[in-house]
C-alpha positions in Angstrom: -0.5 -32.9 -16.6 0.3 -32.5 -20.4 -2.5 -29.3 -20.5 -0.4 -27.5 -17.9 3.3 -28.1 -20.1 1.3 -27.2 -23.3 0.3 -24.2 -21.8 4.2 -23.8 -20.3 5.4 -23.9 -23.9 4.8 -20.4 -24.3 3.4 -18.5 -27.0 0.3 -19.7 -29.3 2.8 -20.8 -32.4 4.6 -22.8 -29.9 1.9 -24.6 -28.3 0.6 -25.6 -31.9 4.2 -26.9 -32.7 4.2 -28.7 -29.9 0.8 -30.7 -30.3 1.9 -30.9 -34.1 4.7 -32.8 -33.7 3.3 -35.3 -31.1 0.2 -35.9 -32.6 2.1 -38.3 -35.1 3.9 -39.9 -32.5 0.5 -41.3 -31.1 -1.0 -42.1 -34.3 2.3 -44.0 -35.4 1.7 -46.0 -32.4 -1.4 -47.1 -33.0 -0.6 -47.9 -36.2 1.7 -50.7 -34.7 -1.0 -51.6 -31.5 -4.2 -50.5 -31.9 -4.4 -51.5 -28.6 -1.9 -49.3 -26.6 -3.5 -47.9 -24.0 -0.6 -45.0 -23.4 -0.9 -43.8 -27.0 -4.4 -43.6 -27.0 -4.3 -41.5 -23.8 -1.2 -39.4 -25.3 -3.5 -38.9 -28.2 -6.6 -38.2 -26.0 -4.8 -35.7 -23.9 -2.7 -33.6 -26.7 -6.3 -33.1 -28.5 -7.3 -31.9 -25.2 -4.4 -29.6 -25.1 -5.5 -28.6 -28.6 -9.1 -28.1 -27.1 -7.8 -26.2 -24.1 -5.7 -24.0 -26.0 -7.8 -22.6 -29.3 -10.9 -22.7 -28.7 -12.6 -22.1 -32.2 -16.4 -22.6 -32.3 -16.3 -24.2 -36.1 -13.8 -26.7 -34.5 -14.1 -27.5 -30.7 -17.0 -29.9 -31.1 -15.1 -32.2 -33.3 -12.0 -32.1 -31.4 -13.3 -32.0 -28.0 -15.7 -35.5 -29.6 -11.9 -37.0 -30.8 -10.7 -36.1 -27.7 -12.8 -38.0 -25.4 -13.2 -41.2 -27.6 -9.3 -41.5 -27.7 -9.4 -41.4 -23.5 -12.2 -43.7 -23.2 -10.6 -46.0 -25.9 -7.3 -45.6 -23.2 -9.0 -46.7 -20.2 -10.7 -49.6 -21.9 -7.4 -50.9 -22.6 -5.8 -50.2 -19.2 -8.6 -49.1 -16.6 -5.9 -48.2 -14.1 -4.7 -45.7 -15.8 -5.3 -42.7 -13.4 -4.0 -40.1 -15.7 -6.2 -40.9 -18.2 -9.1 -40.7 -16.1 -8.3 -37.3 -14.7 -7.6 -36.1 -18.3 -11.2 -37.3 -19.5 -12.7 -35.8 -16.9 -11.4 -32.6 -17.9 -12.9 -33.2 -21.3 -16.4 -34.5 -20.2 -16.6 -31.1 -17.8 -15.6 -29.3 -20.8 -18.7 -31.3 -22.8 -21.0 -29.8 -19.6 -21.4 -33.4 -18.4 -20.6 -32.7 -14.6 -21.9 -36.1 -12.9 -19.9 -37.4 -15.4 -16.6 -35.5 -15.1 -17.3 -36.5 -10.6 -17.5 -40.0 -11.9 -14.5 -40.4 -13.7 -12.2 -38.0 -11.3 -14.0 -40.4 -8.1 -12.1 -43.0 -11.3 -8.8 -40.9 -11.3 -8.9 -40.7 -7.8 -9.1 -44.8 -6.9 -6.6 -45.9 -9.2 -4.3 -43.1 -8.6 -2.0 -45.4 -6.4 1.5 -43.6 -6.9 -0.7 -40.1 -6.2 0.5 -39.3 -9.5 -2.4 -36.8 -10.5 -4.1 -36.6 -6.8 -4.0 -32.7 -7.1 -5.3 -32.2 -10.3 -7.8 -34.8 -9.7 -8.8 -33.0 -5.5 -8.8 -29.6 -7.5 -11.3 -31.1 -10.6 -13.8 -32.5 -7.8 -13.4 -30.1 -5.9 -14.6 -27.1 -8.4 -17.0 -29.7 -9.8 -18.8 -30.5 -6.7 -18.8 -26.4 -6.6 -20.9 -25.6 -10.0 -22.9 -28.4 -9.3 -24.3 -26.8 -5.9 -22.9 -29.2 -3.8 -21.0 -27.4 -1.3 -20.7 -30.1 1.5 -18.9 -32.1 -0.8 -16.9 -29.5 -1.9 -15.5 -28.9 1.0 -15.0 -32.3 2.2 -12.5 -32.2 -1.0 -10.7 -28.8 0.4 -10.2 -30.6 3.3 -8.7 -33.4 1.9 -6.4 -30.6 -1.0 -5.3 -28.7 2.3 -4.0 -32.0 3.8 -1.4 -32.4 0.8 -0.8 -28.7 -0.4 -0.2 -27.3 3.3 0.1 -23.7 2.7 -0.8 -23.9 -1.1 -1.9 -20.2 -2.5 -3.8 -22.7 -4.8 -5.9 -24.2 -1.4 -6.5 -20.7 -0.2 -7.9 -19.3 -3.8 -10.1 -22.5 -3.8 -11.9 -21.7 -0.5 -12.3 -18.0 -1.4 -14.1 -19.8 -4.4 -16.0 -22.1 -1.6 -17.1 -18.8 0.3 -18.0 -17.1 -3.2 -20.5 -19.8 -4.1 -21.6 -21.4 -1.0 -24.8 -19.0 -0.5 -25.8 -21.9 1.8 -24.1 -20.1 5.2 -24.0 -16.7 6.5 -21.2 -14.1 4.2 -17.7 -14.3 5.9 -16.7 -11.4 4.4 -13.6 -10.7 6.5 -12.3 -14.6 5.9 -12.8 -13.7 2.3 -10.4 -10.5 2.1 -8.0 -12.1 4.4 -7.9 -14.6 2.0 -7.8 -12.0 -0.8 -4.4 -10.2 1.1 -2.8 -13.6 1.9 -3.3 -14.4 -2.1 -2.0 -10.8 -2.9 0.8 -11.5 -0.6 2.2 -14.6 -1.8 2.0 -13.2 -5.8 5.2 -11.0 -5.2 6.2 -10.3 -8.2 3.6 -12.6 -10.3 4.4 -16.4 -9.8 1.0 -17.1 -9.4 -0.5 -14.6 -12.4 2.6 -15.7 -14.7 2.4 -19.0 -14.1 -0.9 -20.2 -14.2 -3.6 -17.2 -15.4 -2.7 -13.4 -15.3 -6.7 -13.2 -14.3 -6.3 -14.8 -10.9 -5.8 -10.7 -9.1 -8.5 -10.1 -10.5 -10.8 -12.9 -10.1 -9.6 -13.1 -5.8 -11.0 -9.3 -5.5 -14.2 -10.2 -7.4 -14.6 -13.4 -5.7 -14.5 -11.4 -2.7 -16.3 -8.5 -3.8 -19.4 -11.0 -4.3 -18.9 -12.0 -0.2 -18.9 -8.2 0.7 -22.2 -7.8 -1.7 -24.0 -10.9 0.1 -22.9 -8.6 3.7 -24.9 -5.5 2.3 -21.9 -4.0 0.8 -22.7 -3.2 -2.8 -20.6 0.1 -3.2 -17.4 -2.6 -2.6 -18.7 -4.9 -5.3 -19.0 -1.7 -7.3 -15.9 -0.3 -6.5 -14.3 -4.0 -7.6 -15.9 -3.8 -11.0 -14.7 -0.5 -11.9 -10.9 -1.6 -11.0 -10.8 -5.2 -12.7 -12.3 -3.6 -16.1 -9.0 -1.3 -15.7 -6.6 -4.0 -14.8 -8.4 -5.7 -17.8 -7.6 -2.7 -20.5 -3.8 -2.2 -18.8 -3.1 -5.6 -19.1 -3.1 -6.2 -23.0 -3.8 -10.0 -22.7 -6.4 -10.6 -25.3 -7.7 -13.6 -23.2 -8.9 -11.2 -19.8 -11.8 -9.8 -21.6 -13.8 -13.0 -21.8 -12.3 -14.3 -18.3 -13.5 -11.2 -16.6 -16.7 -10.7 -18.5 -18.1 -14.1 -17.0 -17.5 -12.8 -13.3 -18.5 -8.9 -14.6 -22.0 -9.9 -15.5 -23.0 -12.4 -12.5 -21.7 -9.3 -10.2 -23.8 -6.9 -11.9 -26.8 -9.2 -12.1 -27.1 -9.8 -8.1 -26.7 -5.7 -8.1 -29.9 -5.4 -10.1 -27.7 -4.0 -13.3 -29.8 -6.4 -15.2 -29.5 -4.9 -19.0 -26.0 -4.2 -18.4 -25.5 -7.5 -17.3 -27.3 -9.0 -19.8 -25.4 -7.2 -22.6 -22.0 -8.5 -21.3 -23.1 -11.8 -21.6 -24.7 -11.8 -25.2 -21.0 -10.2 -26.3 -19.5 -13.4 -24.2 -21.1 -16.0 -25.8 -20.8 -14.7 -29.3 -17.2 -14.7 -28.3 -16.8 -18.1 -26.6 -20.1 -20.4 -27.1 -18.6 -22.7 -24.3 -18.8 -20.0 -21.8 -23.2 -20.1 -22.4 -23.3 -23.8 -22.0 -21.4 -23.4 -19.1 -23.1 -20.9 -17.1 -26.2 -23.0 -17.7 -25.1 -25.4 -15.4 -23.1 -23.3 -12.9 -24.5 -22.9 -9.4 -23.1 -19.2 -9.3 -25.8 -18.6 -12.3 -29.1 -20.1 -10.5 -32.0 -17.9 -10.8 -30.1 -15.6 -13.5 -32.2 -15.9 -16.8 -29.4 -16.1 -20.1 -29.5 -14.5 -22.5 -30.7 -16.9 -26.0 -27.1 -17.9 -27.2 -26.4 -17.2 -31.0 -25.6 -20.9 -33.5 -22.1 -21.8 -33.8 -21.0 -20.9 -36.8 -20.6 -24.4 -39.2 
């Protein structure tokens, strides 16, 4: 999807350039046929790049608004456009609207007749269905990702996400770090990290650092804390902090380190607003009171 070669265009100077100069490209369209249903989703998709890429709390309501009219306006015109679909349900997950963003991948997913975006549309109702609490579901769409990704590290890192959430069934806690080595073992040399986000090492080990904690374990969960907030410092990437801090505070919450807890996430949603109205309505944050989030600055 145009997200992922955005974010393949390398640095952030880059990535502007690049939604710079296609922006026009889609607006020149539409000045010819208001109509066109591919450059209103070309527009839709490179604000959602633009979304996805900067977030800036003065800006991202705007955008991520512009964003979603543009898609809707694309699969007015042409409702079988299955790219479209998957794109705006990217943006309405984004918005917090989960039944929403289900609705319109369940869209995606029926039109998608050439399989054009059937991963990226399994993977967005599959982690969906997760957040929401609905972990039948859930895995009825791992089932379905492990069908076409055989072997995928992406379908393994998905069910260690399955077993992280699913509080439903008993811990598996040695499925969860055989999934943690097999993950580790398929990296060599950082396709997966370099590629996609330099936070997924980290996030397997505190994925399964949560399983271990469910098992009575909390001296692992502790142990896992005290190496990603090194791996974090190490690494440079300006990005990690926030990524990390997110999975941080929910460990130290269900290990009774509530002020601690509680302190990383005030500093966390000063920092990135979204990440409060998401954990609102994440499954992983049930029965953890937030912290009252500070106005976006105007």
């Amino acid at each position: 999807m145009l997200r992922d070669r955005v974010s393949r265009a390398g640095d952030g100077e880059r990535q502007r350039a690049v939604i710079a100069a296609a922006l026009p490209l889609a607006d020149s369209a539409l000045a010819r046929d208001s109509a066109l249903a591919e450059a209103w989703e070309l527009r839709g998709s490179l604000l959602a790049a633009q979304l996805w890429t900067f977030e800036d709390p003065r800006t991202d309501s705007v955008t991520m608004l512009r964003a979603e009219q543009a898609l809707r306006r694309a699969v007015q015109y042409d409702s079988t456009r299955a790219k479209a679909w998957a794109q705006l349900s990217d943006v309405v997950y984004a918005r917090g609207d989960l039944l929403e963003a289900v609705r319109t991948a369940q869209r995606a997913w029926r039109t998608d007749a050439y399989m054009e975006v059937a991963e990226a549309v399994l993977v967005q109702l599959l982690y969906t269905e997760l957040v929401l609490g609905n972990y039948d579901q859930a895995a009825d769409w791992l089932r379905r990702y492990r069908l076409i990704r055989p072997g995928d590290w992406r379908v393994s890192q998905a069910e260690l996400t399955l077993l992280r959430y699913d509080v439903s069934h008993p811990p598996d806690t040695a499925r969860a770090w055989a999934l943690v080595a097999r993950l580790d073992s398929l990296d060599a040399g950082g396709p997966v990290t370099s590629t996609y986000s330099p936070y997924n090492p980290i996030y397997r080990r505190l994925s399964a650092a949560y399983v271990s904690l469910r098992a009575g374990r909390p001296e692992v969960a502790r142990a896992e804390i005290l190496r990603a907030r090194a791996a974090v410092r190490r690494s440079g990437d300006p990005d990690l902090p926030h990524d990390f801090a997110y999975d941080e505070a929910h460990l130290l919450w269900r290990l009774g380190d509530t002020a601690q807890a509680e302190a990383v996430l005030r500093r966390l949603f000063r920092e990135r607003p979204r990440a409060a109205e998401f954990a609102a309505r994440d499954a992983l944050y049930r029965g953890i009171p937030l912290p009252a989030v500070p106005p976006r600055a105007e």
